[in-house]
N, C-alpha and C positions, 0 to 999 in steps of 0.2 A: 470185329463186333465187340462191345462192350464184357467183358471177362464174364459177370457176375449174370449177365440175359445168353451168354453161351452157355454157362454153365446151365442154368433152365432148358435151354433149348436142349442138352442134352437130356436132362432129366425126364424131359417130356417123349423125346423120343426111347430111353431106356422103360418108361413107363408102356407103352404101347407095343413095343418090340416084341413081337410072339403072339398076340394076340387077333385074333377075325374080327372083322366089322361085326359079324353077329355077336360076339360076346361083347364088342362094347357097346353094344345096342341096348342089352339087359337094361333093366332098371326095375327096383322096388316098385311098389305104388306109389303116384305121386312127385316121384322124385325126379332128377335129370339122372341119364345113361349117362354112362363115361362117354360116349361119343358127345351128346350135350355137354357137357361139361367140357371137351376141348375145344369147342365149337364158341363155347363162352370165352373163353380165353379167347380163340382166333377171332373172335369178332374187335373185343377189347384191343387186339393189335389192331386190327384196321383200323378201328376210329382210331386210335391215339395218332397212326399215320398220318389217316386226313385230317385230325385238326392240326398235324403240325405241316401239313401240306397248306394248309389255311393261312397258319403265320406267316411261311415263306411265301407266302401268295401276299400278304398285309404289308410283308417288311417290317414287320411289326411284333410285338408280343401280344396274344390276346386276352390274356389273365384280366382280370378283374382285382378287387381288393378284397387282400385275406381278412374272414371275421374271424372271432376268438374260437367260434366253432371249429372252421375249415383247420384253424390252429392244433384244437384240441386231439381232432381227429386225425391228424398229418401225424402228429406229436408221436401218439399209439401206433400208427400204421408201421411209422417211419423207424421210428428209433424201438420198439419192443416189436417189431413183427405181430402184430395183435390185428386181425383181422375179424370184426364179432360175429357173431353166429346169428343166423335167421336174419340177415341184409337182403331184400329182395334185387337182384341186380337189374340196374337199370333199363329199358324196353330196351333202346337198341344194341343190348350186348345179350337180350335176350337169345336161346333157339330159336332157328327160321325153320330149320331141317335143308339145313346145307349137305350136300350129300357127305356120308360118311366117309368116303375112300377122300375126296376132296380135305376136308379138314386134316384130318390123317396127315395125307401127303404134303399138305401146302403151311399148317401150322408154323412150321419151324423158318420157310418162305416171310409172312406173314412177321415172323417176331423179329426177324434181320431186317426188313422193310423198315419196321416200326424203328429200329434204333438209327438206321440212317436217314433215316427225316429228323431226329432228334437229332445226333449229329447236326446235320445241315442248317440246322435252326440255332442253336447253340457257335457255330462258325459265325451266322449271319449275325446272331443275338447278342453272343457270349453267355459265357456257363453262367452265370450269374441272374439274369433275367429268367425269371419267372415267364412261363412260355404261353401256359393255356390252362383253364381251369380243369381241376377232378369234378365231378359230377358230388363225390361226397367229401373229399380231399382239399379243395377250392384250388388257386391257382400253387403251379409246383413249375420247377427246373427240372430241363434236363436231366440232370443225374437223381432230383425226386421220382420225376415218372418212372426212368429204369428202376429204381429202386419199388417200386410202389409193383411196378408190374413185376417183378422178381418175388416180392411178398405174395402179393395176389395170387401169380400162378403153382406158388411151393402149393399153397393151404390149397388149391383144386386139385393139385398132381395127389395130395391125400385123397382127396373123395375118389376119383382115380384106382387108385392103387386100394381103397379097399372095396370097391366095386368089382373090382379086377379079382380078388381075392372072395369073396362072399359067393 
């Protein structure tokens, strides 16, 4: 597995470790529970698996062409770890209400899947090609997604940990 998506993978399980599905159930008003919130992440593994199930399905890379936007916002995500606040995440990385023991268990499942279809597309592709587009990110490589999704999941392991703690 990719160094830097193990490391996460640990983190996420050091995050949960000791904890009951009822306490990560809590939540403010309003808000997602820490069970949502890992749930968001494991969903984000899956899609990024199936689109990159999609490419080695194409033979192909499915990216589109980067705007200056997709640029601007790679730039921040990528190289300052800057992920902005009040971003609604996109419907299907939305909560379904996957069961809690399920996410739990299968999350860290879920993040290894994700990086061996990258892999496998990156063999087929090379690290170089630009794989599939981010939803807000536009198209990214291989070692962009892991990286993207290594950002992405630090800043929720925070909401996490202080729901955990509150």
């Amino acid at each position: 597995m990719d160094p830097g998506l193990e490391k996460l993978r640990q983190e996420i399980a050091a995050a949960i470790t000791g904890i009951s599905i009822h306490e990560l159930s809590r939540h403010p008003e309003g808000k997602w529970s820490a069970v949502e919130v890992l749930e968001h992440l494991y969903l984000t593994y899956t899609g990024t698996a199936k689109g990159m199930s999609r490419v080695l399905e194409a033979g192909k890379p499915l990216a589109t062409i980067s705007t200056l936007k997709h640029r601007q916002r790679r730039f921040f995500v990528l190289n300052f770890r800057f992920l902005p606040q009040g971003r609604k995440a996109p419907e299907r990385t939305q909560p379904r209400g996957t069961p809690a023991e399920t996410v739990v268990n299968e999350i860290g499942l879920r993040l290894s899947e994700m990086d061996e279809m990258i892999r496998a597309c990156e063999e087929k592709l090379g690290k170089k090609a630009k794989l599939l587009d981010h939803p807000v990110l536009g198209p990214l490589t291989g070692a962009q997604w892991r990286k993207f999704h290594c950002v992405h999941g630090r800043h929720h392991l925070q909401q996490v940990r202080r729901l955990r703690a509150g």
